[in-house]
N, CA, C, O and CB atoms as a CASP TS submission, in Angstrom:
PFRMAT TS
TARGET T0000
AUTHOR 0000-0000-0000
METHOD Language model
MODEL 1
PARENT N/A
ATOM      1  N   UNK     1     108.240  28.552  81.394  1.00  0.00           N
ATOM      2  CA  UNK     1     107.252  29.053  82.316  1.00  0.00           C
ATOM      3  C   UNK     1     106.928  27.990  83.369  1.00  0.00           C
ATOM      4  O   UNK     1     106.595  28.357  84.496  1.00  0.00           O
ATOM      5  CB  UNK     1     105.987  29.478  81.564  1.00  0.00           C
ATOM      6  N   UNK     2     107.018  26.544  83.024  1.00  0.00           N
ATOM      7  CA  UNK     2     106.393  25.678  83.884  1.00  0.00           C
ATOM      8  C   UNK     2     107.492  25.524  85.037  1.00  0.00           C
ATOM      9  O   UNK     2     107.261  25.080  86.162  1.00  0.00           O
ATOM     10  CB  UNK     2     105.947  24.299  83.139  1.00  0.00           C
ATOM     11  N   UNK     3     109.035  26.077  84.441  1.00  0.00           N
ATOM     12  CA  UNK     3     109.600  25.971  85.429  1.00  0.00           C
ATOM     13  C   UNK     3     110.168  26.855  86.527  1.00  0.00           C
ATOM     14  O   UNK     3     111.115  26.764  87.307  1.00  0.00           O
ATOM     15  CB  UNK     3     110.190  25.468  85.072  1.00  0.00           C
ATOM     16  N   UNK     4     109.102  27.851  86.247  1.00  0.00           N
ATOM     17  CA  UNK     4     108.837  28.818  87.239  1.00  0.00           C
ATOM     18  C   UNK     4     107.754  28.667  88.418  1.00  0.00           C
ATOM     19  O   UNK     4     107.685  29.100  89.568  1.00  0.00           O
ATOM     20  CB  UNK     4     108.521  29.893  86.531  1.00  0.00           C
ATOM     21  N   UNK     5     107.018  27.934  87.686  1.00  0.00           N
ATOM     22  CA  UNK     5     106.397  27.824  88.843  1.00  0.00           C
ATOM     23  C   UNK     5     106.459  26.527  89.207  1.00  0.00           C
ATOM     24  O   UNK     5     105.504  25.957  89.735  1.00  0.00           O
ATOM     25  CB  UNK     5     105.160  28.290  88.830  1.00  0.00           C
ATOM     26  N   UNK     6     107.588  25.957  88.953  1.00  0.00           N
ATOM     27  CA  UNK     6     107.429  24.466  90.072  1.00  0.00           C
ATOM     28  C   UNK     6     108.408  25.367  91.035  1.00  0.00           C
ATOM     29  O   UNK     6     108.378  24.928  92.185  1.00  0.00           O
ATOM     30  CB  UNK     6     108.233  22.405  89.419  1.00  0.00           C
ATOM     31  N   UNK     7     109.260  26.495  90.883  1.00  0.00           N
ATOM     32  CA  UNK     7     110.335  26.904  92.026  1.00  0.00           C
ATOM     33  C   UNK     7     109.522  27.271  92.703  1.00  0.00           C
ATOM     34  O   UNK     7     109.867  27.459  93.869  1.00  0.00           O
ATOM     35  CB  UNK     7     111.468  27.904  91.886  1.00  0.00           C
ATOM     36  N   UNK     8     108.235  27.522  92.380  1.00  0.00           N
ATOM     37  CA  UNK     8     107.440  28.353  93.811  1.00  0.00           C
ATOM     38  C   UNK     8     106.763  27.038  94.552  1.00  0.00           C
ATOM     39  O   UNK     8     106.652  27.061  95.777  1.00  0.00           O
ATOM     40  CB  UNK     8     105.900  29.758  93.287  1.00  0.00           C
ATOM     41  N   UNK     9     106.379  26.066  93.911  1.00  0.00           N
ATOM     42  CA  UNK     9     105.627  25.187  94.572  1.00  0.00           C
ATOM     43  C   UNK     9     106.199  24.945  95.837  1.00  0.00           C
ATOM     44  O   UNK     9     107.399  25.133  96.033  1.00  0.00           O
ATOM     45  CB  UNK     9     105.445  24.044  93.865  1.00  0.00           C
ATOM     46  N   UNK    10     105.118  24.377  97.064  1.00  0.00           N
ATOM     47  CA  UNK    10     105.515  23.797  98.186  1.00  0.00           C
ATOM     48  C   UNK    10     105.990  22.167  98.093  1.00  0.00           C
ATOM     49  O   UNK    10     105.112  21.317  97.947  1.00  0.00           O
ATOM     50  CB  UNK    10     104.386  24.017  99.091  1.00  0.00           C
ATOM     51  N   UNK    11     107.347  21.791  98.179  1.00  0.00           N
ATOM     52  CA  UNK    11     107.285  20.246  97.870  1.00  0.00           C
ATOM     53  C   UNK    11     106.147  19.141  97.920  1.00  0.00           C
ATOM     54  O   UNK    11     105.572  18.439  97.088  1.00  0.00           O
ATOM     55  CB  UNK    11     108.110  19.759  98.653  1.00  0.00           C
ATOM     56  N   UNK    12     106.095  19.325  99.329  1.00  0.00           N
ATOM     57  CA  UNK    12     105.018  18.330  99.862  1.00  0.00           C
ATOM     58  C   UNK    12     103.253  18.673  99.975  1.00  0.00           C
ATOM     59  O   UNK    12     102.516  17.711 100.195  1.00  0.00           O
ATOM     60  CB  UNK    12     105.532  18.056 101.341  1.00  0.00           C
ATOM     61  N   UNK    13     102.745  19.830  99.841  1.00  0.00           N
ATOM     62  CA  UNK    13     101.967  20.547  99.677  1.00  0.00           C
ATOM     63  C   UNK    13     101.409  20.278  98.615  1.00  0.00           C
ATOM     64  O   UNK    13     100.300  19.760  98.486  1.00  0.00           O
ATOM     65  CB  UNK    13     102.295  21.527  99.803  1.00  0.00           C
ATOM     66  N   UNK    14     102.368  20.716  97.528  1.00  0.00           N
ATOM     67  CA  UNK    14     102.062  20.810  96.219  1.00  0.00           C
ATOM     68  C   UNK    14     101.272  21.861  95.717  1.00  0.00           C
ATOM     69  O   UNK    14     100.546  21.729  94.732  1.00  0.00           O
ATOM     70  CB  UNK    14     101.540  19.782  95.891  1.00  0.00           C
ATOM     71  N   UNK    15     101.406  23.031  96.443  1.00  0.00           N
ATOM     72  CA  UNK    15     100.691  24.623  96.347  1.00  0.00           C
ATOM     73  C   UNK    15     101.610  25.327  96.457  1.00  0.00           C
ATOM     74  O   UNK    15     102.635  24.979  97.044  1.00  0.00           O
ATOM     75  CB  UNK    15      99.646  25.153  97.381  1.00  0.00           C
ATOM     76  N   UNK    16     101.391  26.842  95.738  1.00  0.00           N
ATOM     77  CA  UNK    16     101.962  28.343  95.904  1.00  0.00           C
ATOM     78  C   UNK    16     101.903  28.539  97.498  1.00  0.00           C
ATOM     79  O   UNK    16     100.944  28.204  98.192  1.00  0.00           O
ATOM     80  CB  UNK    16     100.942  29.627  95.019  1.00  0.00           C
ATOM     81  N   UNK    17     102.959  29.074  97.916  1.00  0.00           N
ATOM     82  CA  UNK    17     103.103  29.437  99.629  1.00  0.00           C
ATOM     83  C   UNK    17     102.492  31.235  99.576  1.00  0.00           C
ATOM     84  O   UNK    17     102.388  32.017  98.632  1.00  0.00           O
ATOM     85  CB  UNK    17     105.320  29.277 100.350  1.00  0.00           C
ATOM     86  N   UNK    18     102.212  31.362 100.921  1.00  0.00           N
ATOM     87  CA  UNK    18     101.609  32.500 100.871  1.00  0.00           C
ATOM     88  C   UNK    18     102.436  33.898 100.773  1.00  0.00           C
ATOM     89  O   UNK    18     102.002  35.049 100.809  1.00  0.00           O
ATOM     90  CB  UNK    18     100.843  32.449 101.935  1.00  0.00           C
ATOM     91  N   UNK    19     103.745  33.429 100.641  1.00  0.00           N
ATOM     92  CA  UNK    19     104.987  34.507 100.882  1.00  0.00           C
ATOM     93  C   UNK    19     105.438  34.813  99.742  1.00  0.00           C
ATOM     94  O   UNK    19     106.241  35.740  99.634  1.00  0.00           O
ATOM     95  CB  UNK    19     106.208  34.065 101.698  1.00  0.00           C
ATOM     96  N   UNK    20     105.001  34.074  98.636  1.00  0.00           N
ATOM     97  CA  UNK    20     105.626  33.582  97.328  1.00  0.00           C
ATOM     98  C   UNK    20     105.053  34.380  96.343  1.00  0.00           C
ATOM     99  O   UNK    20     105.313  34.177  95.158  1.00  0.00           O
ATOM    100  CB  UNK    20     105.399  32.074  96.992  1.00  0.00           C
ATOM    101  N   UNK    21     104.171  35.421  96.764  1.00  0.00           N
ATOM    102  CA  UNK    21     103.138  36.603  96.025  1.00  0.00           C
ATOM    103  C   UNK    21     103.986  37.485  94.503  1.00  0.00           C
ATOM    104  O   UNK    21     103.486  37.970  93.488  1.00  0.00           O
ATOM    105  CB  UNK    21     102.761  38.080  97.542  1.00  0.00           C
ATOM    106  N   UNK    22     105.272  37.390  94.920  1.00  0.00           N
ATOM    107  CA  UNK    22     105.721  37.217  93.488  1.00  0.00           C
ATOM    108  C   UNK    22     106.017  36.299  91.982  1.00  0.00           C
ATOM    109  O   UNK    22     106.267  36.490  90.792  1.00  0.00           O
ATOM    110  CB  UNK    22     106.430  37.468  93.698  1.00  0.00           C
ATOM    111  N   UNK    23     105.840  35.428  92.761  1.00  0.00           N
ATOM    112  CA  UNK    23     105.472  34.674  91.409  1.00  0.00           C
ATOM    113  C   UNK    23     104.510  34.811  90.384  1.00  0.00           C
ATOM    114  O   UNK    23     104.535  34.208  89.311  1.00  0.00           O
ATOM    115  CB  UNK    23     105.224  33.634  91.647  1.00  0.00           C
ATOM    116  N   UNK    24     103.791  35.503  90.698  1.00  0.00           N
ATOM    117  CA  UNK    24     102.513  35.701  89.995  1.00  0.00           C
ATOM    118  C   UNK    24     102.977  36.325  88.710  1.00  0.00           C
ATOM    119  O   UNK    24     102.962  36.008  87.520  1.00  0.00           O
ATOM    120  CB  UNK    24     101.430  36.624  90.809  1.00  0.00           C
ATOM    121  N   UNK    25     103.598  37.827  89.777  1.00  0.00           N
ATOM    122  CA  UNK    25     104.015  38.861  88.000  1.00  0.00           C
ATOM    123  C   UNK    25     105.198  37.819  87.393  1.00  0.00           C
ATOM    124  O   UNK    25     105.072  37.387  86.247  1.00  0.00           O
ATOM    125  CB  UNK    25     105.058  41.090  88.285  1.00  0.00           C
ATOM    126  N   UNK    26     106.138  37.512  88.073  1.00  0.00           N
ATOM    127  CA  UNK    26     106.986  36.280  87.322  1.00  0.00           C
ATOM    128  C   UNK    26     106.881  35.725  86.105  1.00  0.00           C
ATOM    129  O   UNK    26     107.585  35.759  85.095  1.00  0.00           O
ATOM    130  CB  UNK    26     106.894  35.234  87.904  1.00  0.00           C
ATOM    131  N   UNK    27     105.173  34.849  86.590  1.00  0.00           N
ATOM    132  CA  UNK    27     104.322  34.244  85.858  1.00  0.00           C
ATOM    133  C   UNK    27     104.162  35.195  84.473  1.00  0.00           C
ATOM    134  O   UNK    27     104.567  35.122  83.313  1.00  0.00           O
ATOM    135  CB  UNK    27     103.031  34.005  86.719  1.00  0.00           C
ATOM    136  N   UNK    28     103.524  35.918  85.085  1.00  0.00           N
ATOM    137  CA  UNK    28     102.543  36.796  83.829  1.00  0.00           C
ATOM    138  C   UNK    28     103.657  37.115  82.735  1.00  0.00           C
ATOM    139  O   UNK    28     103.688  36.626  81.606  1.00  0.00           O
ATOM    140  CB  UNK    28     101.709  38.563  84.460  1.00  0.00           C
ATOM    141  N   UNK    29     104.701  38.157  83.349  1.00  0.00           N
ATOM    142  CA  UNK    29     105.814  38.313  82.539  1.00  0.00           C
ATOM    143  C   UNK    29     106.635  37.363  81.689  1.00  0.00           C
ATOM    144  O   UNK    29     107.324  37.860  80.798  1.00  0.00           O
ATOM    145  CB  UNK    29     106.529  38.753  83.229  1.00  0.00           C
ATOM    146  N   UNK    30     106.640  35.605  81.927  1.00  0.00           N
ATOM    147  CA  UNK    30     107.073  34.251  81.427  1.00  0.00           C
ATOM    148  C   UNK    30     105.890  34.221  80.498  1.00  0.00           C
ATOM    149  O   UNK    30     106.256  33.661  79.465  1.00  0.00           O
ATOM    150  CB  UNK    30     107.235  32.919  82.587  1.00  0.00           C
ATOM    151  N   UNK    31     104.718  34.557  80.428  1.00  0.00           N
ATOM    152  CA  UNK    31     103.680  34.539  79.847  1.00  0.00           C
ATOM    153  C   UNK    31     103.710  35.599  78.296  1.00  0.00           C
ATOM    154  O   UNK    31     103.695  35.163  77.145  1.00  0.00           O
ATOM    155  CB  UNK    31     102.700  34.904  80.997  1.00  0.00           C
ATOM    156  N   UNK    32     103.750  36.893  78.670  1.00  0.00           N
ATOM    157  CA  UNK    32     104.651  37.912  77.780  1.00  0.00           C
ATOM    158  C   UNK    32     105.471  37.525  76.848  1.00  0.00           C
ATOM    159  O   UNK    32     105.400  37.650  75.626  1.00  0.00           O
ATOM    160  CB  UNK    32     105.474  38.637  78.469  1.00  0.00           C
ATOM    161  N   UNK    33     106.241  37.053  77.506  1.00  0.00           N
ATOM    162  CA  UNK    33     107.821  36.600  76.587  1.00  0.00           C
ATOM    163  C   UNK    33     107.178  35.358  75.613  1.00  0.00           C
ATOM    164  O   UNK    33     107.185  35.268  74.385  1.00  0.00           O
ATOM    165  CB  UNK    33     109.474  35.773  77.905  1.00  0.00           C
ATOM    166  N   UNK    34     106.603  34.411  76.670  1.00  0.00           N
ATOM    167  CA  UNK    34     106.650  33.687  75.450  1.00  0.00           C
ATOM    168  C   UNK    34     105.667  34.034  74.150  1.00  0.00           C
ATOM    169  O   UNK    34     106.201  33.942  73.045  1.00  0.00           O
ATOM    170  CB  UNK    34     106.411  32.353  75.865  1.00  0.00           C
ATOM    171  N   UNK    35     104.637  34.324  74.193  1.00  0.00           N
ATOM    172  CA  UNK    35     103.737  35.226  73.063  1.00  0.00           C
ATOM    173  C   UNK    35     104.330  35.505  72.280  1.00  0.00           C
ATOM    174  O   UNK    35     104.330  35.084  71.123  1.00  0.00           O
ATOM    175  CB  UNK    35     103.134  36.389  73.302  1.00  0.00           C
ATOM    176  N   UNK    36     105.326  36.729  73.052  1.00  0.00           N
ATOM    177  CA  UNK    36     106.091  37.816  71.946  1.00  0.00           C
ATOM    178  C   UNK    36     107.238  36.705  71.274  1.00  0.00           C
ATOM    179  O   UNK    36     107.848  37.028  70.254  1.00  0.00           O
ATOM    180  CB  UNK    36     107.047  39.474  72.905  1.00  0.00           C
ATOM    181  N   UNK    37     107.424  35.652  71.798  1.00  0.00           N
ATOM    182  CA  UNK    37     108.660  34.833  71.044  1.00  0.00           C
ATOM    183  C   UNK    37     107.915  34.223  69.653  1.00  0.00           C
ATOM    184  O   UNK    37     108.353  34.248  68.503  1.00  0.00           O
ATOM    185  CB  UNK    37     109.369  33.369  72.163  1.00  0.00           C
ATOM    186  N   UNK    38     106.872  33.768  70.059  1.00  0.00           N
ATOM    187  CA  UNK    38     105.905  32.835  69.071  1.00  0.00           C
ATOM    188  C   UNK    38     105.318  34.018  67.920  1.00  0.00           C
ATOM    189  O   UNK    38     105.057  33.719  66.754  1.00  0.00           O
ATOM    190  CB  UNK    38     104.365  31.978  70.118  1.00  0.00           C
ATOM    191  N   UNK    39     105.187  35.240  68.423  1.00  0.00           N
ATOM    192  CA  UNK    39     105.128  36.075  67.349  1.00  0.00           C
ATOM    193  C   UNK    39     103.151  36.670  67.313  1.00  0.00           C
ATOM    194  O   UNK    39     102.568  37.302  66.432  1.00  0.00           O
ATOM    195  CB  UNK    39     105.808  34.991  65.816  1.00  0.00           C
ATOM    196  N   UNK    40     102.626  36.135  68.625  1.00  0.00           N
ATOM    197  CA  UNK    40     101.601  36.308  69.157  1.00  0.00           C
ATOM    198  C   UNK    40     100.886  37.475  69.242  1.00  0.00           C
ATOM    199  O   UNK    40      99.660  37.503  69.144  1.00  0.00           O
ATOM    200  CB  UNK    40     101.758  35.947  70.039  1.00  0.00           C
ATOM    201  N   UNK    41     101.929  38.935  69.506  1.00  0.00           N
ATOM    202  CA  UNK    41     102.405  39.876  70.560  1.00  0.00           C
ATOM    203  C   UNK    41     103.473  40.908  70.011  1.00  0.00           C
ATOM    204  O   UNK    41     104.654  40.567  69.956  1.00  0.00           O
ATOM    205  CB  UNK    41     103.034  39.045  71.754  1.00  0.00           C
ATOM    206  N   UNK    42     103.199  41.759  69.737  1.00  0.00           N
ATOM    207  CA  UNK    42     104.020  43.134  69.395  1.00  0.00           C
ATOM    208  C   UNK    42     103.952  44.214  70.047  1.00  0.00           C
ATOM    209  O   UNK    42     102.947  44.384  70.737  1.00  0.00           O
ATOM    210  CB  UNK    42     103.784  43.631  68.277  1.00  0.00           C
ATOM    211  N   UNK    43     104.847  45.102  70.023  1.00  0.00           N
ATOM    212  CA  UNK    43     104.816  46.042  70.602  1.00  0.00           C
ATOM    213  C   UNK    43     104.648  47.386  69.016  1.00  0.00           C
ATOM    214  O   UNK    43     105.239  47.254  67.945  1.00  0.00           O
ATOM    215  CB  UNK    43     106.211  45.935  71.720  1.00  0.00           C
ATOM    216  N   UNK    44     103.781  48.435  69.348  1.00  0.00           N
ATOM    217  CA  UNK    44     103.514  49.092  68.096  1.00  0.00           C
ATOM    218  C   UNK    44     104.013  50.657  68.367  1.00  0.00           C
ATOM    219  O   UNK    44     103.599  51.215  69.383  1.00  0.00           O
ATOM    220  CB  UNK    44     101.847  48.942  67.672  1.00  0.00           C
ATOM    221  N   UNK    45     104.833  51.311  67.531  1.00  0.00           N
ATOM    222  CA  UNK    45     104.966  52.516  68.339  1.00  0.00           C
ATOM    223  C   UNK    45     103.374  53.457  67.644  1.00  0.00           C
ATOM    224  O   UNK    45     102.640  53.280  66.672  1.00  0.00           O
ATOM    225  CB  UNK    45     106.834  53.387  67.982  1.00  0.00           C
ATOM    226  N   UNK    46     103.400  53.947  68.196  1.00  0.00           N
ATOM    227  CA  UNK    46     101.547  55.097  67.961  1.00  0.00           C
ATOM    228  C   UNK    46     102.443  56.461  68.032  1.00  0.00           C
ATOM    229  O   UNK    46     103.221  56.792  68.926  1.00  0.00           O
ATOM    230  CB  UNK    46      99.776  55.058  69.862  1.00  0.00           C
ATOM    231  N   UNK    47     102.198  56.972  67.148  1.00  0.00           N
ATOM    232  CA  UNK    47     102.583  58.162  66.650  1.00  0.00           C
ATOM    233  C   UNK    47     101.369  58.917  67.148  1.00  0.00           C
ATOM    234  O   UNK    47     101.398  60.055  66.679  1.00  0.00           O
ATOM    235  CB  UNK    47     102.895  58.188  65.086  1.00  0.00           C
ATOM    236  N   UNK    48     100.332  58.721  67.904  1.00  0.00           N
ATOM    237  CA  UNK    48      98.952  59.498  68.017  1.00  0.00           C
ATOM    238  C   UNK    48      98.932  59.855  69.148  1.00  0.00           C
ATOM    239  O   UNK    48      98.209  60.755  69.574  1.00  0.00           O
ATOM    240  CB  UNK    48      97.690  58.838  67.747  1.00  0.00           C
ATOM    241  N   UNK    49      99.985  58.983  70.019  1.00  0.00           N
ATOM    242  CA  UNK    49      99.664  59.506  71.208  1.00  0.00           C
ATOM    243  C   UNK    49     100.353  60.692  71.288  1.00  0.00           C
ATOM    244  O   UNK    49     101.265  61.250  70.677  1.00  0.00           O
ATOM    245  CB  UNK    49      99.907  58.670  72.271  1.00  0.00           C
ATOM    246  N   UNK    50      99.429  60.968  72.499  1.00  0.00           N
ATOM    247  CA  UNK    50     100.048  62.595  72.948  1.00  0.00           C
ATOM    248  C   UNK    50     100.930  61.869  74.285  1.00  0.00           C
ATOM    249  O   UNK    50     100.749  61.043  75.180  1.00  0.00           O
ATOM    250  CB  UNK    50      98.466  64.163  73.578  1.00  0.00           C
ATOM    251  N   UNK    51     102.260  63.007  73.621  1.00  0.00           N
ATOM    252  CA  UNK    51     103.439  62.875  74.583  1.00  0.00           C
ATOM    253  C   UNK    51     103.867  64.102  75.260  1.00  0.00           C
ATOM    254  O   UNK    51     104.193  65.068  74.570  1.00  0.00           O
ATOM    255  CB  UNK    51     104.618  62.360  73.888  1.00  0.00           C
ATOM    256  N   UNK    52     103.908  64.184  76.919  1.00  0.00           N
ATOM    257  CA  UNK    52     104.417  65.049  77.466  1.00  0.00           C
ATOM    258  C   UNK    52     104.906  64.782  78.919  1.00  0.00           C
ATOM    259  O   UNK    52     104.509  63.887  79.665  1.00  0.00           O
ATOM    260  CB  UNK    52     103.624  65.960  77.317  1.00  0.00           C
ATOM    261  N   UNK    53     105.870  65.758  79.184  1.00  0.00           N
ATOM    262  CA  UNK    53     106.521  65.063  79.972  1.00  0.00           C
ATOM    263  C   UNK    53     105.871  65.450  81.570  1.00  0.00           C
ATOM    264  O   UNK    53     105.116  66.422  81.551  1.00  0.00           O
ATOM    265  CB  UNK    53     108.068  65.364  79.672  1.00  0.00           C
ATOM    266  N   UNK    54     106.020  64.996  82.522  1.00  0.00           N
ATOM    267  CA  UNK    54     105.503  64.249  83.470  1.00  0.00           C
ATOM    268  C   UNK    54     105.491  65.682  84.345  1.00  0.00           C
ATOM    269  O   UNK    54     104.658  65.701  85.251  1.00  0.00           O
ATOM    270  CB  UNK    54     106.389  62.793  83.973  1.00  0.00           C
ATOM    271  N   UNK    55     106.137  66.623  84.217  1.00  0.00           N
ATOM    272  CA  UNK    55     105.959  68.375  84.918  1.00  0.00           C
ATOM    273  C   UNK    55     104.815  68.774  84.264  1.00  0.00           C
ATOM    274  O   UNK    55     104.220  69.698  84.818  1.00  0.00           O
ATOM    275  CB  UNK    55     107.307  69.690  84.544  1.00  0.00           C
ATOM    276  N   UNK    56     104.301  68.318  83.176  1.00  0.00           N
ATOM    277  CA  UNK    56     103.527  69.140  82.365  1.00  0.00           C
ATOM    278  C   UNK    56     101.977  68.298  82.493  1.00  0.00           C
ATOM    279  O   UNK    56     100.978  68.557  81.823  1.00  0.00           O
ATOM    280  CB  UNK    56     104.261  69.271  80.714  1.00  0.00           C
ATOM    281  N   UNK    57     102.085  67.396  83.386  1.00  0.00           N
ATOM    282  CA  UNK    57     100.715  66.652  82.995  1.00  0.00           C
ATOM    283  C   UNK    57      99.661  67.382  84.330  1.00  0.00           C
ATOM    284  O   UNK    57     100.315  67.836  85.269  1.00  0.00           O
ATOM    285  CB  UNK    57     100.919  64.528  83.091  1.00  0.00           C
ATOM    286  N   UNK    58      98.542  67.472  84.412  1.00  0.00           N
ATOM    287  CA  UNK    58      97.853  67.612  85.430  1.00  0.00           C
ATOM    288  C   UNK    58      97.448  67.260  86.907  1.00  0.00           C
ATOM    289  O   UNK    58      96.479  66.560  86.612  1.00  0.00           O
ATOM    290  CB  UNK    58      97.352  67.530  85.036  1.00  0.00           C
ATOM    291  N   UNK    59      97.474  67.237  88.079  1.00  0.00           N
ATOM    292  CA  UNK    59      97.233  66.238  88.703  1.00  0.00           C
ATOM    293  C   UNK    59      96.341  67.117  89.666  1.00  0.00           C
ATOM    294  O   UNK    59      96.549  68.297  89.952  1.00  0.00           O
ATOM    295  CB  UNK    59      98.458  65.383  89.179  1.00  0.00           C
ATOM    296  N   UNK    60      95.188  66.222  90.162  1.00  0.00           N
ATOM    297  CA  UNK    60      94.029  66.928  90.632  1.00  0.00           C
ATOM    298  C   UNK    60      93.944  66.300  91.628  1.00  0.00           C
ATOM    299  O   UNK    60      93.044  66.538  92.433  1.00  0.00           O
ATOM    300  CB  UNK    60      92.836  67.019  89.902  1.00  0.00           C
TER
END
């Protein structure tokens, strides 16, 4: 993760550039992974939810 965001850093600056607005989810997602590696973080399937498909849902 840390070496994701030194690719965004500005060398001489030493800050995120203003163009660089993806790094963020980058971030978050390097953030994700590692959790789920360490065992932090699961994914659960839910049998409760209600499933239907996307013709059938409402939209108002």
């Amino acid at each position: 993760m840390e070496e994701v965001l030194l690719l965004g850093l500005k060398d001489k600056q030493g800050y995120l550039s203003f163009w660089n607005d993806n790094i963020f989810y980058t971030l978050r997602g390097c953030i994700l992974m590692e959790l789920a590696l360490r065992g932090r973080i699961a994914m659960t399937k839910d049998s409760n939810r209600r499933k239907c498909p996307l013709s059938d849902r409402i939209i108002e």
